[in-house]
C-alpha positions as CSV (number, residue, x, y, z in Angstrom):
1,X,-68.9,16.3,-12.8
2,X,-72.2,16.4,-11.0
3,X,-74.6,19.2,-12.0
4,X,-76.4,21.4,-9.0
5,X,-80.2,22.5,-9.6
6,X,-82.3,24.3,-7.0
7,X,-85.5,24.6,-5.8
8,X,-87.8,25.7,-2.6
9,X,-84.1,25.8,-1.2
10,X,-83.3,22.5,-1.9
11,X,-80.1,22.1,-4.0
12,X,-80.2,18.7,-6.0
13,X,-76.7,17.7,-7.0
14,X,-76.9,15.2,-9.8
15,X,-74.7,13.2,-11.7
16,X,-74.8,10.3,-14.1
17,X,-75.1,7.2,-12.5
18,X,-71.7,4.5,-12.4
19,X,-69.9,8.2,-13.6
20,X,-66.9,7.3,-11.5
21,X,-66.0,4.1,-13.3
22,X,-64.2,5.6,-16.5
23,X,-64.5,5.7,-20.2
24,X,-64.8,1.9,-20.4
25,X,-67.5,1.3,-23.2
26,X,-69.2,-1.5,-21.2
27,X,-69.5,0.2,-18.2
28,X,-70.8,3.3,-19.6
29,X,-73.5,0.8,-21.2
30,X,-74.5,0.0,-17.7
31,X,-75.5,3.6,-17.1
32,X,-77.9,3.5,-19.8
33,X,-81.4,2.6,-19.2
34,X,-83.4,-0.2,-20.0
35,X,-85.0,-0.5,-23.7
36,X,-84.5,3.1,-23.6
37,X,-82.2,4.8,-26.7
38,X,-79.9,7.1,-25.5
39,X,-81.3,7.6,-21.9
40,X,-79.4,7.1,-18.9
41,X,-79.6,6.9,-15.2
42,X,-78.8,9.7,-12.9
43,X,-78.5,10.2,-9.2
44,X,-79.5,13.2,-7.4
45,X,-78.7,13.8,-3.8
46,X,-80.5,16.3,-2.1
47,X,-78.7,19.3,0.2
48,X,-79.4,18.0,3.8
49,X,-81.3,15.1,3.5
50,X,-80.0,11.5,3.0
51,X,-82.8,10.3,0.2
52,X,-81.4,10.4,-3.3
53,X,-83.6,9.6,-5.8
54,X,-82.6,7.8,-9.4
55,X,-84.2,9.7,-12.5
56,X,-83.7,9.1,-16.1
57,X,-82.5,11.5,-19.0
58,X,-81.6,12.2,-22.4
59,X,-77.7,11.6,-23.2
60,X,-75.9,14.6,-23.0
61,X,-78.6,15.9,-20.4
62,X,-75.3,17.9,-18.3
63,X,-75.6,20.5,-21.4
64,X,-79.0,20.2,-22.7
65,X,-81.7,19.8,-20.3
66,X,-82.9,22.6,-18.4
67,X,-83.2,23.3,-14.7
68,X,-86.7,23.0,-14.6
69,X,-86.3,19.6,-17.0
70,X,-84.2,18.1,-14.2
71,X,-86.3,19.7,-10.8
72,X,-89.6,17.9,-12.7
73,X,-87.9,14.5,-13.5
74,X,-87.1,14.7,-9.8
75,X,-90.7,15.9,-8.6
76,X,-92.2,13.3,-10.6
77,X,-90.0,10.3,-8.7
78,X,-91.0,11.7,-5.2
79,X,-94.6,11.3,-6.1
């Protein structure tokens, strides 16, 4: 389920990236990211605009990171 964060009216809809490919074990290994203990890719898609950008997070970051954790992993990948 993709989480929503906004900002300067932009609302980011994120979710983990390869989400949609179940609760296999080595496809949910392919969302991880490289080298990286328990961090995984995510995808965020901007409200009307067609540039996504790809971040990276702590597991369980749908519960645990903040909005302003989320808005400044995606700030930083626009830079």
């Amino acid at each position: 389920m993709p989480r929503e964060v906004t900002a300067d009216g932009i609302t980011w809809s994120c979710i983990q990236a390869l989400a949609g490919l179940g609760n296999n074990p080595a496809k949910a290994e392919a969302a991880r990211s490289d080298g990286v203990a328990d961090c995984y890719r995510v995808v965020c898609t901007p409200s009307g605009r067609a540039h996504s950008v790809q971040i990276e997070l702590p597991g369980g970051w749908e519960e645990t990171c903040t909005d302003d954790e989320i808005l400044a992993a995606i700030h930083a990948t626009l830079r």
